[in-house]
Residue, then its C-alpha position, 0 to 999 in steps of 0.5 A: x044346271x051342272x053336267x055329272x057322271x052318271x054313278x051307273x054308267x059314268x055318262x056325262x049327264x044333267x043332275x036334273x034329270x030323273x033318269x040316266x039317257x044311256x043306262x035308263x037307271x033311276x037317278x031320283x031316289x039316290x041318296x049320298x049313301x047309295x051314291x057313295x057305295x056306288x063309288x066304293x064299289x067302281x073303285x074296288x072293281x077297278x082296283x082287283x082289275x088292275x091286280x089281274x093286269x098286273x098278274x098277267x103281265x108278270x106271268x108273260x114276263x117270267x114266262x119270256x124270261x124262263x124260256x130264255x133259260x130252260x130252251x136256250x135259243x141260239x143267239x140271234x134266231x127268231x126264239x130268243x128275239x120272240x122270247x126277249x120281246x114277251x120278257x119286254x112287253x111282260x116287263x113294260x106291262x107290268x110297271x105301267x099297270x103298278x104306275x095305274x094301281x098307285x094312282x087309282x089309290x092317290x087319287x082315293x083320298 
């Protein structure tokens, strides 16, 4: 007996058992087929919800950025420090996200 994800949910589970405990999906009918469209699916998901990731955060880095331009905060006040601080955040988001992207797709070989 080995212990599998479940292609649903992704709970650890029984590959004998018939049905999912924490889903209650049908597991006894599944074909390689189905289980591998089910995989291409969770990956594509995961896939465009990193592409949104990496939107976001490349528009709260251009946005901290532009801010820093078209308002010029004084140096030193609470606006630059907040404006630098979203150009950060928005920066580091971004390069974690494209670290992720790269490999969600190493990892699908």
């Amino acid at each position: 007996m080995a212990i599998i994800s479940c292609p649903f949910c992704g709970q650890r589970i029984s590959d004998k058992s018939p049905q999912c405990s924490g889903c209650n999906q049908d597991l006894s009918n599944l074909s390689a087929e189905k289980l591998e469209s089910l995989a291409r699916d969770k990956r594509l998901s995961k896939s465009q919800s990193l592409m949104n990731h990496g939107m976001l955060s490349m528009l709260l880095f251009l946005g901290g950025f532009g801010s820093i331009y078209w308002f010029s905060p004084a140096q030193g006040s609470l606006q630059q420090i907040a404006f630098m601080g979203l150009s950060a955040v928005g920066f580091c988001w971004y390069i974690i996200t494209r670290i992720r992207i790269m490999l969600l797709k190493k990892g699908r070989k």
